[in-house]
C-alpha positions as CSV (number, residue, x, y, z in Angstrom):
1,X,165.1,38.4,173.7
2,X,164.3,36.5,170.1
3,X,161.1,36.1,171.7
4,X,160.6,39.5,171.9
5,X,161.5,40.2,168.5
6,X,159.2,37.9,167.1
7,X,156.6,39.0,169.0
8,X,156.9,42.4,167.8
9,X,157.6,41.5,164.4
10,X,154.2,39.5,164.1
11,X,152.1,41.6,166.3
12,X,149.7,43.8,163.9
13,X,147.7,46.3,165.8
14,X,148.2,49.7,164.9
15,X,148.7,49.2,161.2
16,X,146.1,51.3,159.9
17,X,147.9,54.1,162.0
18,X,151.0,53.7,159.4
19,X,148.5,53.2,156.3
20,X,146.9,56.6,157.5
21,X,150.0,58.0,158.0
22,X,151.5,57.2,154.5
23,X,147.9,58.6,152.8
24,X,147.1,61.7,155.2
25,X,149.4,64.0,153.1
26,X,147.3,62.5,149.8
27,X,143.8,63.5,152.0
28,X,144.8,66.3,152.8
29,X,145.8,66.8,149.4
30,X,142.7,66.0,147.8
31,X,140.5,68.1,150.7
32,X,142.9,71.3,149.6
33,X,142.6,70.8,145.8
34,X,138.5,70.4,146.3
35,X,138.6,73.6,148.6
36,X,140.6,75.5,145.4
37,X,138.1,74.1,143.0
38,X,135.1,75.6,145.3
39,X,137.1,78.8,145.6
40,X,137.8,79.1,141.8
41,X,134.7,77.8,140.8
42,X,133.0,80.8,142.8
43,X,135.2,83.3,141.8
44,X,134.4,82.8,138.3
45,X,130.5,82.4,138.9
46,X,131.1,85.8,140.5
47,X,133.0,87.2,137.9
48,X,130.9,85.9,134.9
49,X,127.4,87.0,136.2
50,X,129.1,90.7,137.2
51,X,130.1,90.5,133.2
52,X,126.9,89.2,132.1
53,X,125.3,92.1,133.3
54,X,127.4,94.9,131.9
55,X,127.5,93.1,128.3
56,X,123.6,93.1,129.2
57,X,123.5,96.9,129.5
58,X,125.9,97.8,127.2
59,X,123.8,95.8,124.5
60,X,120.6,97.2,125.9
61,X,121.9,100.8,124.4
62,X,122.7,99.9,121.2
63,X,120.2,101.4,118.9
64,X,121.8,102.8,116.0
65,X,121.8,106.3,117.6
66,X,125.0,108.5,117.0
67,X,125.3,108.4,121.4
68,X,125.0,104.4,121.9
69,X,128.4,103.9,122.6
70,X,128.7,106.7,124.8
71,X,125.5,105.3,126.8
72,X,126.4,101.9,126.6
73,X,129.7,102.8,128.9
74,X,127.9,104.8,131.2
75,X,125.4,102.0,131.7
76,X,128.8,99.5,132.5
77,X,130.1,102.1,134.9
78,X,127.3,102.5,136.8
79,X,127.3,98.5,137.8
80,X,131.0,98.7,138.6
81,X,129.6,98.6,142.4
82,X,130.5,94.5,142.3
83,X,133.1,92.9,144.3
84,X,134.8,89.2,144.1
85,X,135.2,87.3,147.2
86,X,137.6,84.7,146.3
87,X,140.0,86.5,144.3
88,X,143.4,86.7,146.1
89,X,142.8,90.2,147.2
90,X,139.6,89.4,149.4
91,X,136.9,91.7,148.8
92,X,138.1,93.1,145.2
93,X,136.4,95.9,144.0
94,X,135.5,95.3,140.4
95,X,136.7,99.0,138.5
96,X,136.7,99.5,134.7
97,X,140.3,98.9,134.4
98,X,139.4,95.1,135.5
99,X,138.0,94.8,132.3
100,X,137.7,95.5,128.0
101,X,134.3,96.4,126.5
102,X,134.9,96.1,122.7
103,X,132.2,96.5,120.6
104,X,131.1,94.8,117.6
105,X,129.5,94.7,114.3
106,X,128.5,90.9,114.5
107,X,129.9,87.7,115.8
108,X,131.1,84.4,114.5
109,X,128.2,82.1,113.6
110,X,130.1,79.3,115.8
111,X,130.7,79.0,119.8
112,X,133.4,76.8,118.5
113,X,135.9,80.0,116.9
114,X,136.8,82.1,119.9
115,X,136.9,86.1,120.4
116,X,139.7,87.8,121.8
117,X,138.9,91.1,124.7
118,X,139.9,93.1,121.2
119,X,137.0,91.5,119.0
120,X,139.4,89.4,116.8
121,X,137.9,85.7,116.5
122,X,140.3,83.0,115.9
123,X,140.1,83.2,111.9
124,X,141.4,86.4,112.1
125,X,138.2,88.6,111.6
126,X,138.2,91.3,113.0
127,X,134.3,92.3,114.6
128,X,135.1,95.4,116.6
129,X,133.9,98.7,115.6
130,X,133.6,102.3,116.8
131,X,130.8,103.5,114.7
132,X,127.9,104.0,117.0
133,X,125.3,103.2,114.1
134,X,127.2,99.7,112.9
135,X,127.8,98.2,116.7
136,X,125.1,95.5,117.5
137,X,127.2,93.6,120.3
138,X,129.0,94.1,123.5
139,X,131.9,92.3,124.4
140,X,132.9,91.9,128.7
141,X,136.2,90.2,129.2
142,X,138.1,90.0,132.4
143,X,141.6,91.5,132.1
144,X,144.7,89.4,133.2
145,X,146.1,90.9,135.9
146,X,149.3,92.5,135.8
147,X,151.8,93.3,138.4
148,X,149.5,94.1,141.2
149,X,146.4,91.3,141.7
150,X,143.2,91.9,139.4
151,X,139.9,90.4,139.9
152,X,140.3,87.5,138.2
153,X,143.7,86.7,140.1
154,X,143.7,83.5,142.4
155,X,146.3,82.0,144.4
156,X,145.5,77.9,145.3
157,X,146.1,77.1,148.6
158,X,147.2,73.4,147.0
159,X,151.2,73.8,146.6
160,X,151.3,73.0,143.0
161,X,155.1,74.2,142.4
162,X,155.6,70.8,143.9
163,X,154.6,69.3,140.5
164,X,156.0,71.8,139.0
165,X,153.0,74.1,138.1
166,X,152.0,77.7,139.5
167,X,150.7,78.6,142.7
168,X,148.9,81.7,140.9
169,X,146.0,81.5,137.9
170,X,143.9,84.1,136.2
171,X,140.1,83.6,135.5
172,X,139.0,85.4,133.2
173,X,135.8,85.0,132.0
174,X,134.1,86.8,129.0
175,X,130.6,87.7,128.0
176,X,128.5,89.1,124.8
177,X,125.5,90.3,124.6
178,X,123.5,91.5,121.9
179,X,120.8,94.0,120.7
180,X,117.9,92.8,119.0
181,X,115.0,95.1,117.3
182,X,111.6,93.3,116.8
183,X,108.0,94.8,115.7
184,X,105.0,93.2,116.8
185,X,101.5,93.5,116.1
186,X,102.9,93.5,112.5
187,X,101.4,92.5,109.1
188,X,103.7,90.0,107.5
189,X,104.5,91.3,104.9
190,X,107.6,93.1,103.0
191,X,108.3,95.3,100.3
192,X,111.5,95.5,98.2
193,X,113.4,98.9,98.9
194,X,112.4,101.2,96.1
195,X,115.3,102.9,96.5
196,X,119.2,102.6,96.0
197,X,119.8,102.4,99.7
198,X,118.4,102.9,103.2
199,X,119.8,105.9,103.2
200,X,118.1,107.1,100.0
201,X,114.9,106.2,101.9
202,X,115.1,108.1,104.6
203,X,116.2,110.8,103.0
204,X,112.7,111.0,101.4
205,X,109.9,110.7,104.1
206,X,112.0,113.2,105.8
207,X,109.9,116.2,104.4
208,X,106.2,117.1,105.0
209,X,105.1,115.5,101.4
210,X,105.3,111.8,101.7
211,X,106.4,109.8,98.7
212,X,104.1,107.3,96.9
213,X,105.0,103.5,96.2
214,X,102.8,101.4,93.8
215,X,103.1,97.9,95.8
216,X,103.3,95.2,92.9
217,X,102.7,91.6,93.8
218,X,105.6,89.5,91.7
219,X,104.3,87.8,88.9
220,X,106.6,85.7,87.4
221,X,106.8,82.5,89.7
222,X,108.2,81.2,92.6
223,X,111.9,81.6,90.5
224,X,111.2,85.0,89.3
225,X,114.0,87.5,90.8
226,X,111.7,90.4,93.1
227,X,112.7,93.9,92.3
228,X,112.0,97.5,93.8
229,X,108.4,97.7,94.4
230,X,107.7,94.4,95.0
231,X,106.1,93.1,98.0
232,X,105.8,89.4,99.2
233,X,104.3,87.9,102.4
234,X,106.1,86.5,105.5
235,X,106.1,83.2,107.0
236,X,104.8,83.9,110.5
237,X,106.1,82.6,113.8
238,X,103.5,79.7,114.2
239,X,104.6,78.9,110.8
240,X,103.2,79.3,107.3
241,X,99.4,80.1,107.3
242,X,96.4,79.5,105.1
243,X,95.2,81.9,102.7
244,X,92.2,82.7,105.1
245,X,94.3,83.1,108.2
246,X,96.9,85.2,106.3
247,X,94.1,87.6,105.4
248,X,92.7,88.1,108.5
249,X,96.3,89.2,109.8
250,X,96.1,91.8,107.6
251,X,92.2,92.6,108.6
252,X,92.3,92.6,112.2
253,X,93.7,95.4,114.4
254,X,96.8,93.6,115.7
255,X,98.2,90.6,114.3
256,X,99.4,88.3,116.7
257,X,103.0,88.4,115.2
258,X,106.3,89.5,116.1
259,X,109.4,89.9,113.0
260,X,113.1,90.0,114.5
261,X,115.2,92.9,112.1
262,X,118.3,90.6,113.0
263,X,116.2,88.0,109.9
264,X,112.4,87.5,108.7
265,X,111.5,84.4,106.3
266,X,109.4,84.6,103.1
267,X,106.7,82.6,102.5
268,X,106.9,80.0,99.9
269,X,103.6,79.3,97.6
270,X,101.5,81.5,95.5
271,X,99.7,83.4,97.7
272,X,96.3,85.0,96.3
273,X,95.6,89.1,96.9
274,X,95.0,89.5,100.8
275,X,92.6,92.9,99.5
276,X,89.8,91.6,101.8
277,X,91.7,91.8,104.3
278,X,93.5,95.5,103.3
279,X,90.1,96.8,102.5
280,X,87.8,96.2,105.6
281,X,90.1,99.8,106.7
282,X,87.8,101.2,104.0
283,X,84.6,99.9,105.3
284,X,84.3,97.6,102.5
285,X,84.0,93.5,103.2
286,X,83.4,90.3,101.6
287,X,80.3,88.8,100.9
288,X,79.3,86.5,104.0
289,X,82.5,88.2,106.8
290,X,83.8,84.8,106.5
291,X,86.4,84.4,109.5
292,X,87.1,87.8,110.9
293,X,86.6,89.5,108.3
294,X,84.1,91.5,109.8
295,X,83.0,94.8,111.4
296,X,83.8,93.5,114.7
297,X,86.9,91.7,114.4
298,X,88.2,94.4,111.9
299,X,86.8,97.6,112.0
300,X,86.7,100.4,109.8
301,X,89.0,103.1,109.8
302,X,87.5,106.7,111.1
303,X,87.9,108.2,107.7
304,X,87.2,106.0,104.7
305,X,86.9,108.8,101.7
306,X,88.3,106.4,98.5
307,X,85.5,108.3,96.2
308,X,83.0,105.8,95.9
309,X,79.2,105.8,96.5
310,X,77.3,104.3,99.2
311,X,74.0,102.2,98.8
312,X,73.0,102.5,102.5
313,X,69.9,100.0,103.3
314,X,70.1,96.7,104.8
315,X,72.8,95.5,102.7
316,X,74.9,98.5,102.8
317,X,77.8,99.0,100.0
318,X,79.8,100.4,97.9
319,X,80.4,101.4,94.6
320,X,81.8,103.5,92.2
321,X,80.2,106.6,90.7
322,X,78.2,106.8,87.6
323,X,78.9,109.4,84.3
324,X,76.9,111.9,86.1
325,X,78.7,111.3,89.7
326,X,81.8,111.6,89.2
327,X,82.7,115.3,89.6
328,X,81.6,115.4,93.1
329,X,83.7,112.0,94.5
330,X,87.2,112.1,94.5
331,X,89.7,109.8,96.8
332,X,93.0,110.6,97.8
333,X,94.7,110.9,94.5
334,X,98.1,109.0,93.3
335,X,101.5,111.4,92.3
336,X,101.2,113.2,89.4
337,X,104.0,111.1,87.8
338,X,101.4,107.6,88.0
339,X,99.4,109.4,85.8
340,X,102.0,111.3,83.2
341,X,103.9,108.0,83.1
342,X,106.8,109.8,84.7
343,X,107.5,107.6,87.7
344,X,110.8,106.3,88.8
345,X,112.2,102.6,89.4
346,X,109.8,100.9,87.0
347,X,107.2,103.3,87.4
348,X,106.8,102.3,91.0
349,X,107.8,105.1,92.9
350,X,106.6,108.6,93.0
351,X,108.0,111.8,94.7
352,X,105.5,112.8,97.1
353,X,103.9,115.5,94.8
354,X,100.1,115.0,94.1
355,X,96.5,117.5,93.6
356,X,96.1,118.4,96.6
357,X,94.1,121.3,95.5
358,X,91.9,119.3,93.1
359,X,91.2,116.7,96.1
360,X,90.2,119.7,98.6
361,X,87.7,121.8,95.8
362,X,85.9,117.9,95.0
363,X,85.8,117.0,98.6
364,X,85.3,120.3,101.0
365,X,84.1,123.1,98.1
366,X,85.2,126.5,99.0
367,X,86.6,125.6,102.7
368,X,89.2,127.6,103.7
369,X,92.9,125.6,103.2
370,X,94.0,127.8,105.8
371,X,94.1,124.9,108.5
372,X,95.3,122.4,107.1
373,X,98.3,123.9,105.0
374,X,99.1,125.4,109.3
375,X,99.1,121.7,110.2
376,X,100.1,120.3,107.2
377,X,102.7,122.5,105.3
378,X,102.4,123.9,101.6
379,X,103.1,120.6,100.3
380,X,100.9,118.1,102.7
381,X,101.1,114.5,102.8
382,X,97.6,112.8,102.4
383,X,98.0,110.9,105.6
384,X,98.5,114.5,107.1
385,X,95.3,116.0,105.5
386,X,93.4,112.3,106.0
387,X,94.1,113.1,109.7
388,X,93.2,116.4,110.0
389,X,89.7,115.9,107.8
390,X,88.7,112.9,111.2
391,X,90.1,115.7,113.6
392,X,87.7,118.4,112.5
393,X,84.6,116.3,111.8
394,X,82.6,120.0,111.1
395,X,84.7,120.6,108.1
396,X,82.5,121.4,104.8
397,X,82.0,118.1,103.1
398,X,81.0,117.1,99.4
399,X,78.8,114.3,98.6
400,X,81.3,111.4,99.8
401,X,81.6,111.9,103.8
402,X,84.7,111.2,105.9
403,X,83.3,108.5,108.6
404,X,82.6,105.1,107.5
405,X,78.7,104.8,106.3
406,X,78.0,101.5,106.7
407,X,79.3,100.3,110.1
408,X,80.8,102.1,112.8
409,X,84.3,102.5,113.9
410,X,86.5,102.3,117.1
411,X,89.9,102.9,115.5
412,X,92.5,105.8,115.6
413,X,93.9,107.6,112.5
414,X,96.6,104.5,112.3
415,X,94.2,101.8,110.9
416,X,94.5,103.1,107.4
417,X,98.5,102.2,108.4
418,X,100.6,99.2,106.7
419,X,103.4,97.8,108.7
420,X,105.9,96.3,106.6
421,X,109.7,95.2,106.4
422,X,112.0,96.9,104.0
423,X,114.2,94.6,102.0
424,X,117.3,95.2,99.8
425,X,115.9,92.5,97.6
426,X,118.6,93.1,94.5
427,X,121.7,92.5,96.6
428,X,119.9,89.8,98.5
429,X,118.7,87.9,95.1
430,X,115.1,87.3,97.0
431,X,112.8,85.0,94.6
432,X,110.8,82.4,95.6
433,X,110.1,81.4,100.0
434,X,111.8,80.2,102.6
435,X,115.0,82.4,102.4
436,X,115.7,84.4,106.1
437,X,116.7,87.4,104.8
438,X,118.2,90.6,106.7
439,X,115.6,93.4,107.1
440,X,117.0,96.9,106.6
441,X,114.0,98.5,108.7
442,X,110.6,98.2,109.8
443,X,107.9,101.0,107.6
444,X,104.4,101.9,107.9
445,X,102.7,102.8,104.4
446,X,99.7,104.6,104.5
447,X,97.1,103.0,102.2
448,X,95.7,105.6,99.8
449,X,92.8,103.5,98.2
450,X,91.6,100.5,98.7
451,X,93.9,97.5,97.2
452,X,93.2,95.5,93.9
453,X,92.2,92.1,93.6
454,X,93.0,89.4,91.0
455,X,95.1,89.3,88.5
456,X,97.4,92.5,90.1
457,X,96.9,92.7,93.2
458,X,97.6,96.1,93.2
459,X,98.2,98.1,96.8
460,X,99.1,102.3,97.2
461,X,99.9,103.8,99.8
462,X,102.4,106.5,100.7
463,X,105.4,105.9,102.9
464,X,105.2,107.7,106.2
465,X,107.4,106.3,109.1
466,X,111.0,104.1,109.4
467,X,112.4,102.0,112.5
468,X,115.6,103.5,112.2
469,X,117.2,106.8,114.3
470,X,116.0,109.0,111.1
471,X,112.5,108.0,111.5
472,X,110.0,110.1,113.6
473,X,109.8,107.6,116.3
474,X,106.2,106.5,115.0
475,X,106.7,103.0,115.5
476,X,108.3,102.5,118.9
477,X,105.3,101.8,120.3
478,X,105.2,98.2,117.8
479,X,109.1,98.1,118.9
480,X,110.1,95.5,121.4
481,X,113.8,96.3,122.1
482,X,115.6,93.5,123.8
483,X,119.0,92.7,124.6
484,X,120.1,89.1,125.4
485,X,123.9,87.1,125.7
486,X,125.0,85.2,122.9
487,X,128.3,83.8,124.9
């Protein structure tokens, strides 16, 4: 019998079955808590691309115009079509009441502070808005669900109330997307707001007369504060360029150049006048087309009247008229006020009102004004009447003709066109380069004459268009309108 005993107590087969024993509830364990972790880990891949997309087209609608908001939840609704396949209810259909759109004016510089679904980060400031024309962000979170099961609800199949946790959890993931307004094919350049505000602006290009701006390159150093009127150059994508390369952007007939409205960066240096480059729209070049600063890189404009005379021959030019010439050559004349000393801001800016009348008698004799006051309006901007003298070519002329004499042209209307970023240089102190500075909208100047050289660097034009939902939608084919997620 003691044999027996000790026989059995020293035999040792089957002793993995009692180790496996002991750890099969810890396997089985571990298999259950890796099968949650799949399960949740899906669920939230499902939820946060489902919330990535509506942040996506929410942002996408967000242009400034008094219905974004209203289109912006239209566009969510229509992709509440998504379901989640591991939230406890099966195959949940994701409706609007599973989530909070909140939108907002702006987000926290850092991933680090956190947003709640109401657009309050963690510091307390408060982002959300409801003004349609101040919302640049859309905000997606998942709701926590309430008493019945939302689509972030998830029951483990691990028992954690064993260890005294919850058998239930929430995901609830959140997204934000963003709207951002670029213009390529875009001179980099900028002027300083001539006016009090954006507003101010808009208000006057709204009209059929166009106000003038006399474009002043700052003079006083790299320190020197820039005021209204002024204009400076950008530092491109590629970096800051060389004095050459700079002028060709604004020669050729689209820079290779894109500017963000969410921030452009001035250039730093002094940079010498770019009027080579402004004034091959006027048929006019440098000696030896150095670069492409030629006919063929950068063409003329197809109405180049600036009231000067041409030598044709060989060597083809320009000049301006003699004692005895210059009754009959006239170019597109300034505002009144730039001649009476009457101008606003510095005598910089002018208030659209110009002889018209003086223009016409020098350039087209007795032609009827008929046409052009139909297309133009009593009070006509020049760009309007510099468009309609290329679009009826058999309209009386004077001694100066409309086409370019010189070299020929392949360009529309628009090459005579300036594309430039407005800045509220006061309240953003600009002086000097390298400061990313907020661009209040994207304009195109029409340029009146062609642009000074050394020492003043002088360039007028006449504003015509704006980026922003009071403009006349001139520049949306330069816009690239792009939403993208932030978080």
């Amino acid at each position: 019998m003691l044999g027996t005993i000790r026989a059995f107590w020293k035999d040792q087969r089957g002793v993995a079955m009692i180790l496996v024993a002991i750890m099969l509830p810890v396997l089985i364990g571990f298999s259950v808590l890796a099968i949650d972790m799949s399960r949740v880990n899906g669920l939230h891949n499902d939820l946060q691309k489902g919330i990535d997309a509506m942040a996506l087209a929410a942002a996408a609608e967000l242009d400034g115009n008094a219905d974004a908001i209203t289109r912006a939840n239209r566009a969510v609704t229509s992709l509440l079509a998504n379901k989640t396949l591991f939230s406890t209810s099966g195959d949940h259909p994701i409706v609007l009441a599973d989530v909070t759109v909140t939108y907002l004016t702006g987000i926290p510089a850092s991933d680090d502070i956190t947003l709640t679904a109401a657009g309050v980060d963690s510091n307390a400031v408060n982002w959300a808005s409801t003004d349609p024309k101040a919302v640049k962000f859309a905000e997606v979170t998942v709701n926590a669900s309430g008493a019945t099961d939302g689509a972030g609800a998830f029951a483990t199949i691990f028992p954690a109330s064993f260890v005294g946790s919850t058998d239930k959890m929430d995901v609830r993931p959140q997204a934000v997307a963003g709207f951002t307004n670029a213009l390529c094919q875009f001179t980099p350049m900028f002027i300083c707001n001539p006016y009090t505000s954006l507003g101010a602006l808009q208000t006057a290009i709204s009209g059929t007369s166009k106000p003038m701006i006399w474009l002043k390159e700052q003079q006083g150093g790299n320190n020197a504060q820039y005021g209204p009127g002024n204009y400076g150059f950008l530092a491109t994508p590629e970096g800051d360029k060389s004095t050459q390369k700079l002028t060709e952007m604004f020669a050729v007939t689209s820079p290779a150049a894109c500017f963000s409205q969410n921030g452009v960066t001035t250039r730093p240096g002094n940079i010498p006048p770019v009027n080579d480059g402004i004034n091959t729209r006027f048929d006019i070049y440098p000696n030896g087309n150095s670069g492409k600063l030629d006919p063929t890189d950068a063409p003329p404009a197809p109405n180049v009247r600036k009231g000067m005379v041409v030598s044709p021959g060989k060597n083809c030019s320009y000049s301006a008229p003699n004692s005895g010439q210059a009754n009959n050559y006239k170019a597109l004349p300034r505002d009144n006020c730039f001649y009476s000393g009457g101008c606003t801001q510095a005598g910089v800016l002018g208030n659209g009102a110009w002889d018209f009348a003086g223009y016409w008698s020098v350039n087209h004799g007795n032609a009827s004004t008929t046409g052009v006051i139909t297309s133009c309006g009593a009070s006509p901007s020049r760009y309007c009447v510099y468009n309609y003298e290329i679009n009826n070519p058999t309209l009386k002329s004077g001694q100066e003709k409309t086409p370019p004499q010189c070299n020929t042209t392949t360009q529309t209307a628009d090459r005579r066109l300036l594309y430039v970023a407005i800045i509220d240089c006061v309240a953003n102190t600009v002086q000097g380069g390298s400061q990313t500075l907020p661009v209040q909208a994207f304009a195109s100047v029409f340029v009146t004459e062609p642009a000074g050289g050394s020492p003043n660097a002088d360039i007028y034009g006449e504003f015509q268009d704006i980026s922003t939902i009071a403009g006349q939608n001139t520049l949306k084919k330069l816009q690239r309108n792009e939403a993208q997620l932030y978080r």
